[in-house]
TILUMTI-752426 format. One record per residue (C-alpha): residue in one letter; residue number from 1; x, y, z. Coordinates in steps of 0.001 Angstrom, whole numbers. Layout:
! residues N
<'A' NUM <X Y Z>>
...
This chain:
! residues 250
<'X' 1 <-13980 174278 -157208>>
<'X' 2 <-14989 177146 -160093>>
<'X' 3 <-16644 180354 -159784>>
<'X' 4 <-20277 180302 -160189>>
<'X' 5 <-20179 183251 -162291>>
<'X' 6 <-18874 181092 -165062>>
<'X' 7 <-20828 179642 -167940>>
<'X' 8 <-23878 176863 -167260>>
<'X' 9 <-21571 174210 -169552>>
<'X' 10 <-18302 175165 -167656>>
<'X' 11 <-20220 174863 -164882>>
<'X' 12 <-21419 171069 -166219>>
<'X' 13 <-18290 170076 -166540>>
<'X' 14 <-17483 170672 -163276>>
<'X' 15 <-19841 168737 -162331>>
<'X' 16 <-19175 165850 -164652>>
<'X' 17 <-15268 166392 -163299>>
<'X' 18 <-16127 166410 -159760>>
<'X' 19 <-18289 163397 -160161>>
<'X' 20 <-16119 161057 -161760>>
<'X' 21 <-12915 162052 -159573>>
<'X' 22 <-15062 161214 -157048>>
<'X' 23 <-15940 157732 -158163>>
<'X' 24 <-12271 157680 -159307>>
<'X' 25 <-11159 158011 -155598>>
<'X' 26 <-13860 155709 -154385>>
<'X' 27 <-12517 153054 -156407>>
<'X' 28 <-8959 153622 -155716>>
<'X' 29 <-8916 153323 -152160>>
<'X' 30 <-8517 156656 -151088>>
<'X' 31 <-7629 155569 -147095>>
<'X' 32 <-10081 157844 -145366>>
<'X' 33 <-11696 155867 -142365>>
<'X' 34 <-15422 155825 -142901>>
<'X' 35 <-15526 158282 -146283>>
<'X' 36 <-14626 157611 -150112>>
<'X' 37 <-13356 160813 -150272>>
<'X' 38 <-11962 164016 -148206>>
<'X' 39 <-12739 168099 -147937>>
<'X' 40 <-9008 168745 -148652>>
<'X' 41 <-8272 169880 -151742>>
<'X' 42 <-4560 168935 -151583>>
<'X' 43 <-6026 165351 -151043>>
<'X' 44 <-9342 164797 -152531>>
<'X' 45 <-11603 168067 -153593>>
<'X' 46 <-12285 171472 -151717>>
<'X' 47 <-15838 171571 -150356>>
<'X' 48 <-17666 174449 -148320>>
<'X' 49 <-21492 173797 -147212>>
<'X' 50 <-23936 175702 -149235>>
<'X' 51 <-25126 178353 -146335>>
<'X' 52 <-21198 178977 -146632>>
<'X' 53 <-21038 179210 -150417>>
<'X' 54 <-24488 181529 -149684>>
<'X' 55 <-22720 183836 -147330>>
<'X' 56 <-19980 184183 -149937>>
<'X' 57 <-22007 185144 -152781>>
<'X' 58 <-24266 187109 -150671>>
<'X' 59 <-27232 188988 -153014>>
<'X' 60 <-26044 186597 -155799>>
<'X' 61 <-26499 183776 -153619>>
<'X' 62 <-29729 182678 -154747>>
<'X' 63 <-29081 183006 -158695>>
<'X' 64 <-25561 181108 -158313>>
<'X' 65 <-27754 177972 -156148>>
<'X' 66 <-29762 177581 -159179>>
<'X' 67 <-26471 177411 -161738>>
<'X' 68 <-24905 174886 -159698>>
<'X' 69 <-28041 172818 -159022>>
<'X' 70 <-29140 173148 -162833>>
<'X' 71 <-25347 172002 -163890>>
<'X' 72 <-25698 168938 -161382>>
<'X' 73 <-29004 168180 -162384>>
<'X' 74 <-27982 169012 -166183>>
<'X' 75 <-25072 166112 -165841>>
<'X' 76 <-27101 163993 -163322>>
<'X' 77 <-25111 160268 -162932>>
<'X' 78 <-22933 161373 -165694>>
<'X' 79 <-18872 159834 -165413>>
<'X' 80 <-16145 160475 -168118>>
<'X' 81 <-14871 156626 -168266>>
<'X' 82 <-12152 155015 -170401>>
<'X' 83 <-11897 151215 -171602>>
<'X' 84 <-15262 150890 -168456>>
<'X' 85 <-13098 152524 -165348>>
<'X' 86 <-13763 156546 -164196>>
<'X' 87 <-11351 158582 -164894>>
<'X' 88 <-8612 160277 -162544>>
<'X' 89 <-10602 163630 -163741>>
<'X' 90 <-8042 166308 -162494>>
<'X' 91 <-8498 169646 -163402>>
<'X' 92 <-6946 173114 -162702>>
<'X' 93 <-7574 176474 -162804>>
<'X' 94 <-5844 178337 -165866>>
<'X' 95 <-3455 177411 -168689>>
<'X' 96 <-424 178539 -170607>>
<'X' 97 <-2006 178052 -174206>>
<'X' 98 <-1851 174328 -173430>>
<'X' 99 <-2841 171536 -171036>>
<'X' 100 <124 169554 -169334>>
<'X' 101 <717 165460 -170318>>
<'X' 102 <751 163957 -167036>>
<'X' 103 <3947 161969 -167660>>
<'X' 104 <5605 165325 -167543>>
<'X' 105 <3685 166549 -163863>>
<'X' 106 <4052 163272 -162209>>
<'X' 107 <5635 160590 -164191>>
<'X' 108 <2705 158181 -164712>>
<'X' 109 <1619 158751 -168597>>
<'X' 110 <-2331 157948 -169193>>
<'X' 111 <-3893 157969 -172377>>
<'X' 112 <-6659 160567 -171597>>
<'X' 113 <-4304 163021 -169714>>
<'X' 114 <-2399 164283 -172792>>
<'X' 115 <-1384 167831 -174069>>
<'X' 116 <-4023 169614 -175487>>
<'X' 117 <-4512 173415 -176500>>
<'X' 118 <-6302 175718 -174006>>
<'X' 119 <-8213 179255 -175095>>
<'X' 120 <-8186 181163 -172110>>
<'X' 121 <-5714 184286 -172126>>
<'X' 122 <-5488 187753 -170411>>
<'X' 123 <-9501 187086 -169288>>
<'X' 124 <-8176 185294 -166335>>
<'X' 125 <-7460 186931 -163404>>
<'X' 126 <-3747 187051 -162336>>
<'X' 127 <-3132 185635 -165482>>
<'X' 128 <461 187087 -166083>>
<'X' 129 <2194 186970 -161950>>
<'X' 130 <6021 187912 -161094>>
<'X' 131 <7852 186613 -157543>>
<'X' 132 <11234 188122 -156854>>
<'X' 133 <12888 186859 -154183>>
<'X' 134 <16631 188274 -153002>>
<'X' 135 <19796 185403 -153759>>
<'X' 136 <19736 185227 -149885>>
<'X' 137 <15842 184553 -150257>>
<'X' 138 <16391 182010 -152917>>
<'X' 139 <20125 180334 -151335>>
<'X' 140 <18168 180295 -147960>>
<'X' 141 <14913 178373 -149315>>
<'X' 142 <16730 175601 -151676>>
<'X' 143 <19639 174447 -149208>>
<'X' 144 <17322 173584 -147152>>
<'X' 145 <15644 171757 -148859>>
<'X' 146 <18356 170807 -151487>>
<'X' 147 <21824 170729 -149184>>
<'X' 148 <23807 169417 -152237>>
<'X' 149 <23360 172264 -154294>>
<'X' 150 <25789 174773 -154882>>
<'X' 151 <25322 178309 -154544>>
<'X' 152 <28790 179446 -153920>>
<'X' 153 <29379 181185 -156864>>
<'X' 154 <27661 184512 -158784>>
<'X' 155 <23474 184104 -158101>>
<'X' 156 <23705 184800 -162072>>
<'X' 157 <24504 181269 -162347>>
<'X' 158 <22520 179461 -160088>>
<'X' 159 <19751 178425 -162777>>
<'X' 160 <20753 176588 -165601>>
<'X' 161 <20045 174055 -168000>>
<'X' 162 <17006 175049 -168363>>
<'X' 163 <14326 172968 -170455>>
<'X' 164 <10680 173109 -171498>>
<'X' 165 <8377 170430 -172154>>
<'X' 166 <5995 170367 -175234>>
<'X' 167 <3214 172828 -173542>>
<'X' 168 <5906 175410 -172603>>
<'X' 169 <6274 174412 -168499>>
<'X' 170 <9521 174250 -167073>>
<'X' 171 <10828 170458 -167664>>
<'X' 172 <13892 171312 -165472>>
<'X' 173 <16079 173317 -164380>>
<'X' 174 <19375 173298 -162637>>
<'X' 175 <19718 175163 -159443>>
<'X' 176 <23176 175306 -157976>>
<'X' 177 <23719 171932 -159779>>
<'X' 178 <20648 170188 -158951>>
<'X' 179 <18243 168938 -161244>>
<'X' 180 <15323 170072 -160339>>
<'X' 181 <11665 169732 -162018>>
<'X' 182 <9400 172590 -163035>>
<'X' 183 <6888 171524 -160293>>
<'X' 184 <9397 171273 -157696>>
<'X' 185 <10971 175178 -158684>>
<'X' 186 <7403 176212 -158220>>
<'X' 187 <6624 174604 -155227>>
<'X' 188 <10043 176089 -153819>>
<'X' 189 <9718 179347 -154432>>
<'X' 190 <5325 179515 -153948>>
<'X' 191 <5100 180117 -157826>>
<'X' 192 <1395 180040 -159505>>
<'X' 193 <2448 177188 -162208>>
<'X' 194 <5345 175873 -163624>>
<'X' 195 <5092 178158 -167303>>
<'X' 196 <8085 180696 -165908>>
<'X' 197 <10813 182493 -166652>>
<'X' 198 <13591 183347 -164092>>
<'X' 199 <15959 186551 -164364>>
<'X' 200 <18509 187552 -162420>>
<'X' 201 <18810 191550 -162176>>
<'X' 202 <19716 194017 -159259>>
<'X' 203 <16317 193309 -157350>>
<'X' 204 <17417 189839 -157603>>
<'X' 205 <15508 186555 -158944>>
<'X' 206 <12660 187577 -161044>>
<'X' 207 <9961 184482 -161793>>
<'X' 208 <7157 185462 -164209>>
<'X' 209 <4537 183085 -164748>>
<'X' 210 <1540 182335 -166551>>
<'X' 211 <-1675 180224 -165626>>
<'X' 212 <-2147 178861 -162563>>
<'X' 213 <-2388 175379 -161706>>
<'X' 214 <-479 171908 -162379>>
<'X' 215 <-1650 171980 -166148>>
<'X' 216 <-3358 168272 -166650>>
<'X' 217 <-6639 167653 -167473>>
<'X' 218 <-9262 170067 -167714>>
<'X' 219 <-8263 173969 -167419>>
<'X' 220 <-11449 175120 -165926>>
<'X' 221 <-11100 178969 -167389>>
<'X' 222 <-10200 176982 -171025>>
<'X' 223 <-13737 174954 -169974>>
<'X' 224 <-15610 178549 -169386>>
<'X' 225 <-13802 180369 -173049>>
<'X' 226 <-15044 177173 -174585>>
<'X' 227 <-18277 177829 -173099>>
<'X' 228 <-18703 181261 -174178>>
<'X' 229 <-17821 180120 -178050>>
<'X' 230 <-20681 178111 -177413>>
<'X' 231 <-18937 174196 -176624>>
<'X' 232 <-21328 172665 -174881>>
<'X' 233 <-20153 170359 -171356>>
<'X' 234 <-19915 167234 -173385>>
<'X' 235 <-17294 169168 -175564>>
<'X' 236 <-15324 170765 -173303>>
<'X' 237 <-14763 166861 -171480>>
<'X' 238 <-14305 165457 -174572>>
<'X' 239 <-11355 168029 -175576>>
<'X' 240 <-9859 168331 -171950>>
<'X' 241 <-9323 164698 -172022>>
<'X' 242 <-8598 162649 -174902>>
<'X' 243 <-10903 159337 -176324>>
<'X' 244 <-13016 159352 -172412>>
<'X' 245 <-16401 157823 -172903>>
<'X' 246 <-19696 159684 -171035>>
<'X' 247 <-22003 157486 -169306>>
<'X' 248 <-23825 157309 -166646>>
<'X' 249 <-22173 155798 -163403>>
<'X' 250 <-23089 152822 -161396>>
């Protein structure tokens, strides 16, 4: 789920995130016949097996092992808990300048998944992304899946109304009448986060975003700047999400 070229206590955190979404999912049911958990990451967490993850690396293979098995090792049993319970340790991979409160993603507001600020910048890779799509492009992909909007008139009108919440991310937006949120505009239109701008010019729509990722919980390139200024793991989970408790799991 992060690079292993990143720092050892990025790399910790990980682990510590990884661990307690695990137990998280465990304890929630997570409806998988015969597993706690499942290998897709739009479900439960990504996994590859490690002669995979060796063939990827391929002369780094052997030095990137030892990071990940030190950083498990490093955090072994550890959980980020709050009031006794693992937390729902989500993470992503890059930020606008600030983490996302999850009331604002998906409605359900939890004390440890707040906004926070974020260090990483320009660093990350793809950090600043445009997607221009023609008005037939854009009319085409939102009636169908929004019939009830309106797109008769000038495309320069299509988007409006358009709000931010506290972090900067698209709150919503009208398109062709339809309130819309930030997450659904990106999922539309195959945007890398919901921190965007949209322009209408002769090309057509122009979206240009920053970060990458839903926004809550732990940024993991904000984890690896935070490593490099020398945070250490227990740090960087104690800033990503707010008044957690480390210990070690059951």
């Amino acid at each position: 789920e992060m690079p292993a070229s990143f720092e050892p206590q990025a790399l910790a955190a990980q682990a510590v995130c990884a661990r307690t979404y695990t137990r998280w999912k465990a304890s929630h049911g997570g409806g998988h016949e015969g597993a706690d958990v499942c290998t897709d990451s739009s479900c439960c967490q990504a996994y590859i097996t490690p002669e995979q993850a060796a063939e990827n690396w391929g002369t780094l293979a052997e030095e990137y092992s030892a990071k990940i098995a030190a950083a498990v090792a490093t955090t072994d049993g550890m959980v980020a808990t709050y009031e006794g319970a693992p937390i729902q340790a989500v993470f992503f991979s890059s930020s606008s300048g600030a983490t996302e409160d999850a009331a604002a993603v998906w409605g359900n507001s939890l004390p440890y998944l707040v906004s926070v600020d974020s260090p990483e910048g320009d660093e990350v890779p793809n950090y600043h992304t445009t997607v221009t799509l023609t008005a037939d492009q854009v009319r085409e992909l939102v009636l169908a899946a929004y019939p009830e909007s309106d797109l008769s008139g000038d495309p320069s009108g299509w988007f409006s109304d358009l709000t931010l919440t506290a972090s900067g991310r698209v709150a919503q937006v009208k398109v062709g009448g339809v309130a819309l949120s930030g997450g659904a505009v990106r999922n539309l239109f195959g945007l890398r986060s919901a921190c965007f701008q949209v322009e209408y010019g002769e090309s057509g729509f122009t979206f240009s975003v920053t970060g990458y990722g839903h926004g809550v919980g732990m940024s993991q390139y904000g984890a690896n700047a935070m490593a490099q200024a020398g945070s250490t793991w227990q740090e960087i989970i104690a800033h990503y999400y707010t008044g957690v408790t480390l210990q070690l799991g059951e």
